[in-house]
Wavefront OBJ file of the C-alpha trace (Angstrom):
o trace
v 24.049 37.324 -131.233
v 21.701 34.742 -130.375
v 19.228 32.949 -132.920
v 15.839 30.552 -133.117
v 14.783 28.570 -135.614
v 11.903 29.621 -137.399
v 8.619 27.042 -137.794
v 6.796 27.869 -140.740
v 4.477 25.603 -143.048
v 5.106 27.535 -145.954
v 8.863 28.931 -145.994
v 12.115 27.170 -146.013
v 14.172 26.899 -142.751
v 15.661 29.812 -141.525
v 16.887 31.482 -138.458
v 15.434 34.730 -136.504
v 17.538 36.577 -134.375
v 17.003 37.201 -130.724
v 17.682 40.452 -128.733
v 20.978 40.543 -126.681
v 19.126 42.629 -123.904
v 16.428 40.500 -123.449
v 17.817 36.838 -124.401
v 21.303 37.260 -123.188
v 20.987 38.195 -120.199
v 22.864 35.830 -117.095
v 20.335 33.707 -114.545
v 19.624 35.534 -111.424
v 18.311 33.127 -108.927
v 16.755 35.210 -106.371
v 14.589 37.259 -108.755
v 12.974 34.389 -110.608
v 12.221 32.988 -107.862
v 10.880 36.513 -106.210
v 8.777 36.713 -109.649
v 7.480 32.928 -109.513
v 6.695 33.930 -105.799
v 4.332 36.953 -106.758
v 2.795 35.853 -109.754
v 1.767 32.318 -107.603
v 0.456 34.603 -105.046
v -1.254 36.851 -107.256
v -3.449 33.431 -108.579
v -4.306 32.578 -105.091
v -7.806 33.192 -104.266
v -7.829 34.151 -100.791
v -11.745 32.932 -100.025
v -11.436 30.355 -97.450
v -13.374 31.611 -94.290
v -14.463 30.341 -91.363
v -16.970 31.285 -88.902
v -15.813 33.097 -85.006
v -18.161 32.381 -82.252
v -19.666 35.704 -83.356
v -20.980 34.410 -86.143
v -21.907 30.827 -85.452
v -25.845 30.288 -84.895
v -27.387 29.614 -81.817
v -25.797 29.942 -78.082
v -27.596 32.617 -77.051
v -28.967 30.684 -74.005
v -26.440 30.290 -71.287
v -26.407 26.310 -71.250
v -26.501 25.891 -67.494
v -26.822 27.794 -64.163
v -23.467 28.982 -62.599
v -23.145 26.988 -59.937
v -24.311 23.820 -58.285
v -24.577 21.640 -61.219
v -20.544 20.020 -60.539
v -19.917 20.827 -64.013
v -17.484 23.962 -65.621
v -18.566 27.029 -66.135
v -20.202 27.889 -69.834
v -21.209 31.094 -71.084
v -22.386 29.858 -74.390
v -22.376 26.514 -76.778
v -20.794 28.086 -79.292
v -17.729 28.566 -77.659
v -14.814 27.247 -79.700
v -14.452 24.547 -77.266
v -18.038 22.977 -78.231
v -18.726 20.893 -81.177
v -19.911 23.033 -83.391
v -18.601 25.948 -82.126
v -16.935 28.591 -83.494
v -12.840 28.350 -84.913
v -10.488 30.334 -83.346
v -7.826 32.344 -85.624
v -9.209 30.438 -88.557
v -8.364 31.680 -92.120
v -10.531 34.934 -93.435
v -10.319 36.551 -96.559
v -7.698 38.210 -98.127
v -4.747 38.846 -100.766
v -2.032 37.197 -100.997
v -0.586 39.667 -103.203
v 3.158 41.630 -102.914
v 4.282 44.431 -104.668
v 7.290 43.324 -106.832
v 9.204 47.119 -108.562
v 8.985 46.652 -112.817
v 12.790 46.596 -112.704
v 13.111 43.256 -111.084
v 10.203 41.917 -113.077
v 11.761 42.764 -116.103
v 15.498 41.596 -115.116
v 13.473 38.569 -113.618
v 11.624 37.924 -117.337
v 14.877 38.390 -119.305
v 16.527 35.521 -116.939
v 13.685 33.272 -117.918
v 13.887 33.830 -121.740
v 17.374 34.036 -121.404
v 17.323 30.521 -119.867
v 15.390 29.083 -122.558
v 17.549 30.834 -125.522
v 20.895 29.893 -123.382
v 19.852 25.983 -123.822
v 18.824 26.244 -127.123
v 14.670 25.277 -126.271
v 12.887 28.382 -127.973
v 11.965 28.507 -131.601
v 9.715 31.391 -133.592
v 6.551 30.345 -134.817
v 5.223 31.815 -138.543
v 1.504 31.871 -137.234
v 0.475 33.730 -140.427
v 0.516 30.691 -142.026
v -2.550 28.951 -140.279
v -5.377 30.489 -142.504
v -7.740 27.659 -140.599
v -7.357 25.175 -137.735
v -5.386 22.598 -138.230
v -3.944 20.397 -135.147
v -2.097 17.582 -137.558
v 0.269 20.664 -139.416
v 0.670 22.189 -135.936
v 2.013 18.702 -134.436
v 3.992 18.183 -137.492
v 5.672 21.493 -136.687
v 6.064 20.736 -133.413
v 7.715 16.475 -133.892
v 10.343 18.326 -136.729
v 11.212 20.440 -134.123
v 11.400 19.046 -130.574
v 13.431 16.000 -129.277
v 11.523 13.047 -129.300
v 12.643 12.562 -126.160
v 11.822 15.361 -124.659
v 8.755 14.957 -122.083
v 8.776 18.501 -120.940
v 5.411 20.768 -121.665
v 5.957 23.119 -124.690
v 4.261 26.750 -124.377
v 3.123 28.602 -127.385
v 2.862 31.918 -126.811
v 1.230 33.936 -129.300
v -0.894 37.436 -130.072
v -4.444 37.777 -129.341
v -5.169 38.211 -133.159
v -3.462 34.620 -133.870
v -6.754 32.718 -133.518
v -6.110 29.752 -135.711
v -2.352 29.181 -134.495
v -4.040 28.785 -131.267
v -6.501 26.660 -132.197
v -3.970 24.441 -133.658
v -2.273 23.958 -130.864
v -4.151 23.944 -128.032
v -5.412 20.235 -128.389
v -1.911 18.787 -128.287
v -0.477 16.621 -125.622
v 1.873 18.834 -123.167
v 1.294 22.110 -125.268
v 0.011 24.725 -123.821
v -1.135 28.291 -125.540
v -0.978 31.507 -124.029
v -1.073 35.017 -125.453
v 1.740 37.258 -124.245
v -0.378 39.445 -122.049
v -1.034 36.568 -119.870
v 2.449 34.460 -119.708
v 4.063 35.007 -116.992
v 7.497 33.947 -115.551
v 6.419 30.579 -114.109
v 4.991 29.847 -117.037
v 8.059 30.612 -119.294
v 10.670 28.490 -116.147
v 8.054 25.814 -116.037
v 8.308 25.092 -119.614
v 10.775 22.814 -121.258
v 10.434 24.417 -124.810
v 9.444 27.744 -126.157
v 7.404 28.585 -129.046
v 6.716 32.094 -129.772
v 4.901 33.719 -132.670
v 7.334 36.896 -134.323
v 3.823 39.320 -133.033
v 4.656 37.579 -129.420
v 8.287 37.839 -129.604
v 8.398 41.568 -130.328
v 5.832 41.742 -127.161
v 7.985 39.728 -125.186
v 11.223 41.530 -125.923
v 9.551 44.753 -125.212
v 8.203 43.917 -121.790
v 11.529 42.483 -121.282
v 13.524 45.801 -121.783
v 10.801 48.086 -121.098
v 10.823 49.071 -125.038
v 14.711 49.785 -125.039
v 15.707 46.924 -127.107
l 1 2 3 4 5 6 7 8 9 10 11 12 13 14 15 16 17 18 19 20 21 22 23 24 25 26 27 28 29 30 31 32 33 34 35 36 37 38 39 40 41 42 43 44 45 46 47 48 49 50 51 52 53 54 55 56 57 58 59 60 61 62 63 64 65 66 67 68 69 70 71 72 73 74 75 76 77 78 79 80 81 82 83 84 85 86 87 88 89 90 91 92 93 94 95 96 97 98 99 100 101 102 103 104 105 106 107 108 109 110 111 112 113 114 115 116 117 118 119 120 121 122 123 124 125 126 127 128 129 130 131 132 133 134 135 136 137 138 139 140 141 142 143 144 145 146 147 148 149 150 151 152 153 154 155 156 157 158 159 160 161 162 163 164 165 166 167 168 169 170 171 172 173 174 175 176 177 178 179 180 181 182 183 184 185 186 187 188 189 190 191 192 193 194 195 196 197 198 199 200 201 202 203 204 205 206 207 208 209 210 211 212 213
């Protein structure tokens, strides 16, 4: 069975371990990459717009007779081949959304933590002891633990209740916090260390193996 090391300020090292289902679970490619796909999508937007001829101002006025002048024909001066007409097949609103089934979201999560636990980048984080703020314990935490020369962005991933782990963390270079409703698979494969609070890693493990760990 796998282990992480457990960060605490108050407590002597130890080790927590890590569910087989959810942390030892082999890389599948395709579904990561299906996952990262989705979730990317999901963040897009989807407001540019542009306007048709039908809804450009103006042109109402035929811009010259018929015939006789020696020039083309024109209907309007808002046709799309007039400055400042309109665009033709220009973007419009929409989603970029696509339906991904829970069972390859979930094999697609445990590849990511998997990943992370395989290479030996994820630790547990005793957020319990933060009674207040404090960014200089939460970097000390974080310099004991990572390689000095390791460049990569850490994520902390923590509960919702966890306010002053979060606070304590959020100001440091290449950290980023999240709570475990919101992390997502890119976030977890675009980080190059792990730091979850025990709260977050029973989340985690649970959305993992849909609660069958």
């Amino acid at each position: 069975m796998l282990d992480a090391p457990v960060l605490s300020l108050n407590a002597a090292a130890k080790k927590a371990k890590l569910s087989e289902s959810a942390f030892e679970a082999g890389f599948h490619g395709p579904l990561v990459h299906q996952g990262v796909r989705a979730e990317q999508a999901a963040r897009r937007r989807g407001t540019a717009a542009t306007k048709t001829r039908g809804m450009v101002s103006g042109g109402g006025a035929k811009p010259w007779r018929q015939k006789g002048t020696g020039r083309a024909r024109a209907g309007s001066s808002r046709s799309p081949l007039w400055t400042g007409g309109g665009i033709v097949f220009g973007p419009q609103p929409r989603s970029y959304t696509f339906k991904v089934n829970r069972k390859e979201q979930r094999a697609a999560l445990r590849s990511a933590l998997s990943l992370h636990a395989g290479r030996g980048s994820i630790a547990v984080l005793d957020a319990s002891a933060f009674a207040a703020p404090k960014t200089k314990d939460a970097l000390a935490l974080l310099d004991g633990w990572r390689s000095p020369a390791e460049h990569g962005q850490t994520l902390v991933v923590l509960d919702g209740s966890e306010r002053e782990a979060a606070l304590s963390f959020r100001n440091i270079k290449r950290v980023a916090v999240l709570t475990h409703e919101n992390v997502g698979i890119t976030d977890i494969v675009g980080a190059a260390s792990l730091l979850v609070s025990e709260s977050a890693l029973t989340a985690l493990t649970d959305r993992a193996t849909g609660g069958k760990a």
